[in-house]
Jmol script that loads the backbone (N, CA, C; Angstrom):
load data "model"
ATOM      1  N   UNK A   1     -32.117 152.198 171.091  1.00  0.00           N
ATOM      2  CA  UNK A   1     -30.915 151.961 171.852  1.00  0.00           C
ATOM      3  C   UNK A   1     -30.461 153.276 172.471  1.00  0.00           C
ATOM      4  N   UNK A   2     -30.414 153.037 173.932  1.00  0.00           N
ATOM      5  CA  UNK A   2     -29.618 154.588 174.415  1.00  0.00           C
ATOM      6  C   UNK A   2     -27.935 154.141 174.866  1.00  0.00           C
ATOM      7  N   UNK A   3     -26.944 155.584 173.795  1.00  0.00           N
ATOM      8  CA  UNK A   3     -26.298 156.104 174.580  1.00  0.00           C
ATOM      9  C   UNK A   3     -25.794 157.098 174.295  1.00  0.00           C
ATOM     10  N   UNK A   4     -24.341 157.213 175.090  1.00  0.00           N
ATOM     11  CA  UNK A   4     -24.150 158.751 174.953  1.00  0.00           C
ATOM     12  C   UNK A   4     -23.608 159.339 173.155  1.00  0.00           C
ATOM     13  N   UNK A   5     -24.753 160.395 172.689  1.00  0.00           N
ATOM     14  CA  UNK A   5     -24.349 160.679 171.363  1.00  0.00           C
ATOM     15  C   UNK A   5     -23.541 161.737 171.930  1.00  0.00           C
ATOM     16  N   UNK A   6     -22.515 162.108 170.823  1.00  0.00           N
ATOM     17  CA  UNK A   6     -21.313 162.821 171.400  1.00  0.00           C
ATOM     18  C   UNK A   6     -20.613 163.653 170.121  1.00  0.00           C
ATOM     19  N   UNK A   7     -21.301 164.573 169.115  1.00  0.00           N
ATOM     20  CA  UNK A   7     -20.803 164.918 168.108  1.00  0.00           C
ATOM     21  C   UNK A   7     -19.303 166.272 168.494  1.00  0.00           C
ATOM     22  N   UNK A   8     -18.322 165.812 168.043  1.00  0.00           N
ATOM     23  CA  UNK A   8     -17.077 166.796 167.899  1.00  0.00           C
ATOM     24  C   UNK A   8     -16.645 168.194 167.459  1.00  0.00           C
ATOM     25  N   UNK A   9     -17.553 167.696 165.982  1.00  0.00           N
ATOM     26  CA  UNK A   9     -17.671 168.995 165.232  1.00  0.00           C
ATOM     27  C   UNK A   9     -19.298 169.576 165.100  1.00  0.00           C
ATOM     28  N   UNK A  10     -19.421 171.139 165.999  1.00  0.00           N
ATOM     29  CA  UNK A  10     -20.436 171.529 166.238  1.00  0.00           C
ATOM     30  C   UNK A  10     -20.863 171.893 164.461  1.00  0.00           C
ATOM     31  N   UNK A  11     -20.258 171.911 163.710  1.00  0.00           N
ATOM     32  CA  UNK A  11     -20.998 172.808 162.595  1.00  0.00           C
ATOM     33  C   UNK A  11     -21.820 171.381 161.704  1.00  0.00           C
ATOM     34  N   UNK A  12     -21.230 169.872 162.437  1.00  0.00           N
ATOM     35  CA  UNK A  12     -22.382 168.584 161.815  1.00  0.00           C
ATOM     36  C   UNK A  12     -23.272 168.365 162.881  1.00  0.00           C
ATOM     37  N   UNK A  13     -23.452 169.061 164.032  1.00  0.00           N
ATOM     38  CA  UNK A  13     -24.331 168.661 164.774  1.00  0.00           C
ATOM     39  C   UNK A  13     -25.995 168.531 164.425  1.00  0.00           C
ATOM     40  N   UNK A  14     -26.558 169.162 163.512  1.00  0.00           N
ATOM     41  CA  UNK A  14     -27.126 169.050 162.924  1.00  0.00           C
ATOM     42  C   UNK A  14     -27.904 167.879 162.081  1.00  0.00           C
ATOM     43  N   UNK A  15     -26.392 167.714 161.530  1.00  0.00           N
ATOM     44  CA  UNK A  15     -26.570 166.086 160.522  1.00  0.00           C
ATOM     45  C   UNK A  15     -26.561 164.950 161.408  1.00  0.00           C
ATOM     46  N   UNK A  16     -25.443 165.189 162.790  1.00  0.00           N
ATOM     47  CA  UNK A  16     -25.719 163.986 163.358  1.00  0.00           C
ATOM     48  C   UNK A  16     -26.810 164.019 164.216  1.00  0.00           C
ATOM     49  N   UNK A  17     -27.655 164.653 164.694  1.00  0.00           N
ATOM     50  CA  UNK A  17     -29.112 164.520 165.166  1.00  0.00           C
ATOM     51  C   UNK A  17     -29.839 164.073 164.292  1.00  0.00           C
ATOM     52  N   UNK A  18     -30.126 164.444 163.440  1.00  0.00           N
ATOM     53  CA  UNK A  18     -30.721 163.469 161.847  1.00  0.00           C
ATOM     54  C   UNK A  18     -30.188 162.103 161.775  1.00  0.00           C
ATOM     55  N   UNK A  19     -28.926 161.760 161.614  1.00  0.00           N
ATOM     56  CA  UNK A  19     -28.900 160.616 161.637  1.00  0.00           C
ATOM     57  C   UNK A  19     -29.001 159.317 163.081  1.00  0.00           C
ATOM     58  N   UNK A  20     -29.053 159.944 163.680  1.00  0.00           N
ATOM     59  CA  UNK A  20     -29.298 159.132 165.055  1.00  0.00           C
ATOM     60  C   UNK A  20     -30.712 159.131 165.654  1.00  0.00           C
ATOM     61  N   UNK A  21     -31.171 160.221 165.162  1.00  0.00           N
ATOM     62  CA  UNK A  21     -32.550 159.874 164.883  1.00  0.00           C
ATOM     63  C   UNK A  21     -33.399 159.009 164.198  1.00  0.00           C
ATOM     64  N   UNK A  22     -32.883 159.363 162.855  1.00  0.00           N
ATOM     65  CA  UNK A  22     -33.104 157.967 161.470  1.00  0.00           C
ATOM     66  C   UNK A  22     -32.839 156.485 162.499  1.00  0.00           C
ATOM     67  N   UNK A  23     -31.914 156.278 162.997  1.00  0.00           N
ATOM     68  CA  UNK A  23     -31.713 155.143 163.616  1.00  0.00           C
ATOM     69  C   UNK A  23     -32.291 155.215 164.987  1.00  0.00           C
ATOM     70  N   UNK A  24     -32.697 155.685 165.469  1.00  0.00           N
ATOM     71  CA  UNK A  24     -33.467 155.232 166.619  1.00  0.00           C
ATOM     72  C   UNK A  24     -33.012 155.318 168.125  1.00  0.00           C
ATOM     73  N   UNK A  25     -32.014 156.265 167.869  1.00  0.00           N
ATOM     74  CA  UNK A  25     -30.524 156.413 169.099  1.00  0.00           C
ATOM     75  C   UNK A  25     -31.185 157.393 169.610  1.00  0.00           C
ATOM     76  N   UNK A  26     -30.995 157.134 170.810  1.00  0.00           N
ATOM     77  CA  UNK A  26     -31.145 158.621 171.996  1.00  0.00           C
ATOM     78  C   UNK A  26     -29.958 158.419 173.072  1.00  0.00           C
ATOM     79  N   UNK A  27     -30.059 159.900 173.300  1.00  0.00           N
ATOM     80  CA  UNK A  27     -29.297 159.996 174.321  1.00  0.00           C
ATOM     81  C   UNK A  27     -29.044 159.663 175.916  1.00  0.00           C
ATOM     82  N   UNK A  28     -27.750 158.773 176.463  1.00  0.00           N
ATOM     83  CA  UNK A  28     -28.117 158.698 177.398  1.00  0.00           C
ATOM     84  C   UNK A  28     -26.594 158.546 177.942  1.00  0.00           C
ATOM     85  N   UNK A  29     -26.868 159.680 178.857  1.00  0.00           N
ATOM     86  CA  UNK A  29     -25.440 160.299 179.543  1.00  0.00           C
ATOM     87  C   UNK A  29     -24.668 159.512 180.443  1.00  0.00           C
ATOM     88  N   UNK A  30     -25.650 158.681 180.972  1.00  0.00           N
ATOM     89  CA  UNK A  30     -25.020 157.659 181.910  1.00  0.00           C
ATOM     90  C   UNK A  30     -24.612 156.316 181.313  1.00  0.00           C
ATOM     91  N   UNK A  31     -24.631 155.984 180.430  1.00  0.00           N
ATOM     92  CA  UNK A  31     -24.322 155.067 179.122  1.00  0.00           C
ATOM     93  C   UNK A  31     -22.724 154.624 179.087  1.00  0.00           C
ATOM     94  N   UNK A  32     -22.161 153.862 179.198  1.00  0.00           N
ATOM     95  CA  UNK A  32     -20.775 153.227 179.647  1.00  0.00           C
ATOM     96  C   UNK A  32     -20.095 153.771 177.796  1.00  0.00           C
ATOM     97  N   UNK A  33     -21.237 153.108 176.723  1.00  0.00           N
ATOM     98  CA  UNK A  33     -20.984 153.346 175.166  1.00  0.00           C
ATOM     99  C   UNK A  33     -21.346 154.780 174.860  1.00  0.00           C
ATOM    100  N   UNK A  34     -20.384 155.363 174.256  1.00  0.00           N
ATOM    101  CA  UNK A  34     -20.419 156.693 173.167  1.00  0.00           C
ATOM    102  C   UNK A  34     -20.466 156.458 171.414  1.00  0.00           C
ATOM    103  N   UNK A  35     -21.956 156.985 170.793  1.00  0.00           N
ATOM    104  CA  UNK A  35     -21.732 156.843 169.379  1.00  0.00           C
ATOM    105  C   UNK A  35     -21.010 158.499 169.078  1.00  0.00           C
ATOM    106  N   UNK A  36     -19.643 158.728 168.608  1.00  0.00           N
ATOM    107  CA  UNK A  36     -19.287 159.793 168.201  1.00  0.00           C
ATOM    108  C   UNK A  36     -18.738 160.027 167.180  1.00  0.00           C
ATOM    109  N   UNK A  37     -19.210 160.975 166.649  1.00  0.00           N
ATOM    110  CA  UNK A  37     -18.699 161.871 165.534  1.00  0.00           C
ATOM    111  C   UNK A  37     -17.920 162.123 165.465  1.00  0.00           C
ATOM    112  N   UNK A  38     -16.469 162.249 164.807  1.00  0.00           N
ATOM    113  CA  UNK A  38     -15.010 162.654 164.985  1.00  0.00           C
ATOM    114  C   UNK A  38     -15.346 164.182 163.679  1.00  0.00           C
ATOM    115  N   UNK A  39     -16.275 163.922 162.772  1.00  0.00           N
ATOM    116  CA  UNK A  39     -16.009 165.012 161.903  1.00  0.00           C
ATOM    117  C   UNK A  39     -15.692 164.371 160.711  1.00  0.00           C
ATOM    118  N   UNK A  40     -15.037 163.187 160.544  1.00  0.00           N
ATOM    119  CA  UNK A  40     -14.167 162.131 159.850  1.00  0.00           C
ATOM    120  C   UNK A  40     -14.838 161.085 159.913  1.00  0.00           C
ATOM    121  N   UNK A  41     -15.181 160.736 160.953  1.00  0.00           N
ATOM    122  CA  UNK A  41     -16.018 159.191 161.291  1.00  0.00           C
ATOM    123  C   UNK A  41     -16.682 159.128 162.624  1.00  0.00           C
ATOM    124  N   UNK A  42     -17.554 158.132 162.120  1.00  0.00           N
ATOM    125  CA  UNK A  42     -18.368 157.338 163.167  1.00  0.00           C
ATOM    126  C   UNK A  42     -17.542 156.752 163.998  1.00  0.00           C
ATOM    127  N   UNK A  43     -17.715 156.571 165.483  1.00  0.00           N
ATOM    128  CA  UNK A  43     -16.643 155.616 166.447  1.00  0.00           C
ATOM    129  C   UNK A  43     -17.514 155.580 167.381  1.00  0.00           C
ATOM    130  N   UNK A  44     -17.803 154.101 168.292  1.00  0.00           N
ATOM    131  CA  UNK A  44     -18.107 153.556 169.173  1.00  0.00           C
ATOM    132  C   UNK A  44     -17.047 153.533 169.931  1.00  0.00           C
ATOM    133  N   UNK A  45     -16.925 154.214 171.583  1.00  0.00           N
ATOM    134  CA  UNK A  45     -16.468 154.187 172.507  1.00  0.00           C
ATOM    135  C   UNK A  45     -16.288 153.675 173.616  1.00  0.00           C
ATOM    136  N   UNK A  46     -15.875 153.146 174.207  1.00  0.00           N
ATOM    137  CA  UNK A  46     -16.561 152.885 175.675  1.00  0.00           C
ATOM    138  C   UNK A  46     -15.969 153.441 176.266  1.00  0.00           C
ATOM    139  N   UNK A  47     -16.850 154.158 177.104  1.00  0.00           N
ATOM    140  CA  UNK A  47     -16.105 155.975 178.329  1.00  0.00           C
ATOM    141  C   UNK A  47     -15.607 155.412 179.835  1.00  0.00           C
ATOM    142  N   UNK A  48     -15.987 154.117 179.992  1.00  0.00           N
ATOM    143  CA  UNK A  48     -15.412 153.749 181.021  1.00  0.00           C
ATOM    144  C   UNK A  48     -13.576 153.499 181.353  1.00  0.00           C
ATOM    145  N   UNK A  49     -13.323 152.969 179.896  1.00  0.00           N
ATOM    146  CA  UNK A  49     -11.706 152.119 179.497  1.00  0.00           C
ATOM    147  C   UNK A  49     -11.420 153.006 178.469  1.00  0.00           C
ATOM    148  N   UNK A  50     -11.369 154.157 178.401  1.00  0.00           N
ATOM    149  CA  UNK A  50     -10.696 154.870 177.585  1.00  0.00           C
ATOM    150  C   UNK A  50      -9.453 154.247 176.811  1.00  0.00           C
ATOM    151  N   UNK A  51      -8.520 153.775 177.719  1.00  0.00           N
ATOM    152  CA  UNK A  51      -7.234 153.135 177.314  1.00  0.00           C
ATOM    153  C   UNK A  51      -7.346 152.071 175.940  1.00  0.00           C
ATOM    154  N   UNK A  52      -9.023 151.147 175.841  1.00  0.00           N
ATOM    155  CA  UNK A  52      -9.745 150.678 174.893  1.00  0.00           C
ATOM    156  C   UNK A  52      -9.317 151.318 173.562  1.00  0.00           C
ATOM    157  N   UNK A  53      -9.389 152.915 173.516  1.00  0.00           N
ATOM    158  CA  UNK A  53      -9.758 153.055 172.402  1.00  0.00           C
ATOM    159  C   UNK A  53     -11.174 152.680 171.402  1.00  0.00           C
ATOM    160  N   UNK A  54     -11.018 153.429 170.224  1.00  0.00           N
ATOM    161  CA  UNK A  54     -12.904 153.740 169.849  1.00  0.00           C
ATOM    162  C   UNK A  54     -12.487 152.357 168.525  1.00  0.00           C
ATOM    163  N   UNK A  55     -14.022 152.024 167.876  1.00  0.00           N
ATOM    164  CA  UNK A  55     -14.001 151.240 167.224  1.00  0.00           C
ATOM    165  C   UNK A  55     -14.606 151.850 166.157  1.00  0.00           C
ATOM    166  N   UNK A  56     -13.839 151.396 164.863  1.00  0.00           N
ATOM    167  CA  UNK A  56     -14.769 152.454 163.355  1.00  0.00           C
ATOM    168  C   UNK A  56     -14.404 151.443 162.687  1.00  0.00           C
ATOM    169  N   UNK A  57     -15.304 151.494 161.169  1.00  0.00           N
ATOM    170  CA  UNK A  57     -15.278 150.337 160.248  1.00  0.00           C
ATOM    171  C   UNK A  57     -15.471 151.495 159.325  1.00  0.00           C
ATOM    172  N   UNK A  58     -14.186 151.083 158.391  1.00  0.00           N
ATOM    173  CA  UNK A  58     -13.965 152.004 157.316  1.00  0.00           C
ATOM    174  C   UNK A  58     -14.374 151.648 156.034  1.00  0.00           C
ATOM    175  N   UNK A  59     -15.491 151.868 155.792  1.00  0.00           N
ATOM    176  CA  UNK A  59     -16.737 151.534 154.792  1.00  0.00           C
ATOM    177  C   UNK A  59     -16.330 151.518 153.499  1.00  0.00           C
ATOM    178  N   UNK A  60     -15.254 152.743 153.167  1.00  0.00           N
ATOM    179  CA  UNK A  60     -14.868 152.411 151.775  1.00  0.00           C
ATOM    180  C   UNK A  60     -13.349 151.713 151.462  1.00  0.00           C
ATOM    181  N   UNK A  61     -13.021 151.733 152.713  1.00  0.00           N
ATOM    182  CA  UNK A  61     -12.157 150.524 152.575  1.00  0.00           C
ATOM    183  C   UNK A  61     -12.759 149.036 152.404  1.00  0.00           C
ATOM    184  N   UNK A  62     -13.464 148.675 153.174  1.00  0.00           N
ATOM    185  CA  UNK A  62     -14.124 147.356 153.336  1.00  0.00           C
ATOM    186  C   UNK A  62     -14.795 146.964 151.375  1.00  0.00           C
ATOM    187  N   UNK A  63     -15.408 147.903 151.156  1.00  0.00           N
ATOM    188  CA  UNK A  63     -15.740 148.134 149.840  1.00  0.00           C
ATOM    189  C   UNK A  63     -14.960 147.737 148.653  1.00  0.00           C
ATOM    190  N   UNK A  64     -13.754 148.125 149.036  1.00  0.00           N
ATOM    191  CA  UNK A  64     -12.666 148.248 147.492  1.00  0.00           C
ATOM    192  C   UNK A  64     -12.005 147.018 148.029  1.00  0.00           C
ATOM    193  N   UNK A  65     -11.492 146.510 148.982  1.00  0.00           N
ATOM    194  CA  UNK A  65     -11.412 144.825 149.561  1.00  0.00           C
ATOM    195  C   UNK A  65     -12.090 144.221 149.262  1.00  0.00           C
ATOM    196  N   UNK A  66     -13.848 143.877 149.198  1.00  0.00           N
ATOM    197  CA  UNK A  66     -14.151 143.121 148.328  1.00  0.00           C
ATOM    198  C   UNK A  66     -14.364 143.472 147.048  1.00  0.00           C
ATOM    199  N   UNK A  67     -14.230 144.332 146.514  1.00  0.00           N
ATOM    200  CA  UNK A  67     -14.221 144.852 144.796  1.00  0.00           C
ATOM    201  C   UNK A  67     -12.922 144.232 144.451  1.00  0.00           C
ATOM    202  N   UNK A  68     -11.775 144.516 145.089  1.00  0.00           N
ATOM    203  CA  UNK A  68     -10.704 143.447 144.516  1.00  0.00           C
ATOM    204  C   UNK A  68     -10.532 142.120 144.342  1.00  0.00           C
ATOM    205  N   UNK A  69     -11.523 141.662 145.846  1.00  0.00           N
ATOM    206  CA  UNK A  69     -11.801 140.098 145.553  1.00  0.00           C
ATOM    207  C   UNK A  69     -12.643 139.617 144.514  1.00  0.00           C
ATOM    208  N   UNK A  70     -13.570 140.570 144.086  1.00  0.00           N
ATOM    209  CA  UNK A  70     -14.469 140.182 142.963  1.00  0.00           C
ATOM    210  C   UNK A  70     -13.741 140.101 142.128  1.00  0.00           C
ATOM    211  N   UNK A  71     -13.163 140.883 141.855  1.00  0.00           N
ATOM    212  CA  UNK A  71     -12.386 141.261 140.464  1.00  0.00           C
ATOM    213  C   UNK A  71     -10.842 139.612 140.139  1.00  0.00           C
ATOM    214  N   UNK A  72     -10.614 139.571 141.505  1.00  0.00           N
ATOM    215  CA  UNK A  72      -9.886 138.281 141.351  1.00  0.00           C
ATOM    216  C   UNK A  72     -10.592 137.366 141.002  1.00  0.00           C
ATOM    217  N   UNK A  73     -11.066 137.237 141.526  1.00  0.00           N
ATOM    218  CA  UNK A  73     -12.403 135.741 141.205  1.00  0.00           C
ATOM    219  C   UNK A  73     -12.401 135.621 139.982  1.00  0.00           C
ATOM    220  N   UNK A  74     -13.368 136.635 139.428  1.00  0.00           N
ATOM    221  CA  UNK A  74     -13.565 136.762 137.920  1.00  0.00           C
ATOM    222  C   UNK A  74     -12.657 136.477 137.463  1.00  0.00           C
ATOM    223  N   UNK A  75     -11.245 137.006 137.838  1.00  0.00           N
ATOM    224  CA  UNK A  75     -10.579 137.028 136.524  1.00  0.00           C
ATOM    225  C   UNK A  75      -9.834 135.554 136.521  1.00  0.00           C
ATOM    226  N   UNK A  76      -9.604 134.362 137.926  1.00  0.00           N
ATOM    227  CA  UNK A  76      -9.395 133.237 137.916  1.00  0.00           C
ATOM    228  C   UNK A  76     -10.318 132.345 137.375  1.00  0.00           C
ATOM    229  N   UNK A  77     -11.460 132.752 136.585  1.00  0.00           N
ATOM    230  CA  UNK A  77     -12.764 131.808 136.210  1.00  0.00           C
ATOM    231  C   UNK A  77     -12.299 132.032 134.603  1.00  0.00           C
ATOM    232  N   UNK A  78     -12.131 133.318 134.023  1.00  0.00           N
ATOM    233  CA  UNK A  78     -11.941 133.451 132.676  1.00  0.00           C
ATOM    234  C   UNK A  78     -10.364 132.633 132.283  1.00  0.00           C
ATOM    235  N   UNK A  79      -9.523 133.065 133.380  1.00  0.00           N
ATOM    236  CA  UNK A  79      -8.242 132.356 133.088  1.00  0.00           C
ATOM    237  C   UNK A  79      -8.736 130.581 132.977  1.00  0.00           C
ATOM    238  N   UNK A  80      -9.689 130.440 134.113  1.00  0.00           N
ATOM    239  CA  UNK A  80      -9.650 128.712 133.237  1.00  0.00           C
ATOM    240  C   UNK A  80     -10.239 128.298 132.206  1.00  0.00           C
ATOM    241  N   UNK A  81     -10.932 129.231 131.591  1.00  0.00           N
ATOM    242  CA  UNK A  81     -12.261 128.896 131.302  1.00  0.00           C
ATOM    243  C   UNK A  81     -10.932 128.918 129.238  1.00  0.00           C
ATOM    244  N   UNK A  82     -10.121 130.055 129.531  1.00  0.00           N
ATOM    245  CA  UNK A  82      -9.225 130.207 128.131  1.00  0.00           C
ATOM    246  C   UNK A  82      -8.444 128.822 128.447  1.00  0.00           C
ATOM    247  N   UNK A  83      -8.194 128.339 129.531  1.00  0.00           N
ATOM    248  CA  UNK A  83      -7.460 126.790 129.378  1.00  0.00           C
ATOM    249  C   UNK A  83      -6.075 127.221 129.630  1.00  0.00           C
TER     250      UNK A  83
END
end "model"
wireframe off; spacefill off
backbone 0.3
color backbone group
């Protein structure tokens, strides 16, 4: 998939060439989508509609949201299960 990679912080530039490599990303400047590095997070852009704003999925949030749902579950199965 090409587009524009766009890392923020020069001192991960490094890591993020490694990882966009691992995945199969190249660069491509004329590309409407930006995968960028904030330093903080991953964000998908689109450079055309700035006004858009970037899109990120906050991984260890998403994580502990369903760890709580597990944890509910479970604990509504033992509550019936004591009667």
């Amino acid at each position: 998939m090409q587009l524009q990679l766009i890392c923020e912080d020069p001192s991960l530039e490094s890591h993020f060439s490694e990882l966009t490599s691992r995945w199969g990303l190249q660069h491509d400047a004329n590309s409407i989508l930006a995968l960028v590095h904030t330093g903080e997070r991953l964000e998908l852009r689109k450079t055309d509609e700035p006004k858009l704003g970037a899109i990120f999925v906050d991984l260890v949030g998403v994580q502990l949201v369903i760890a709580e749902s597990l944890v509910a579950v479970k604990v509504k199965q033992l509550q019936k299960r004591q009667g």
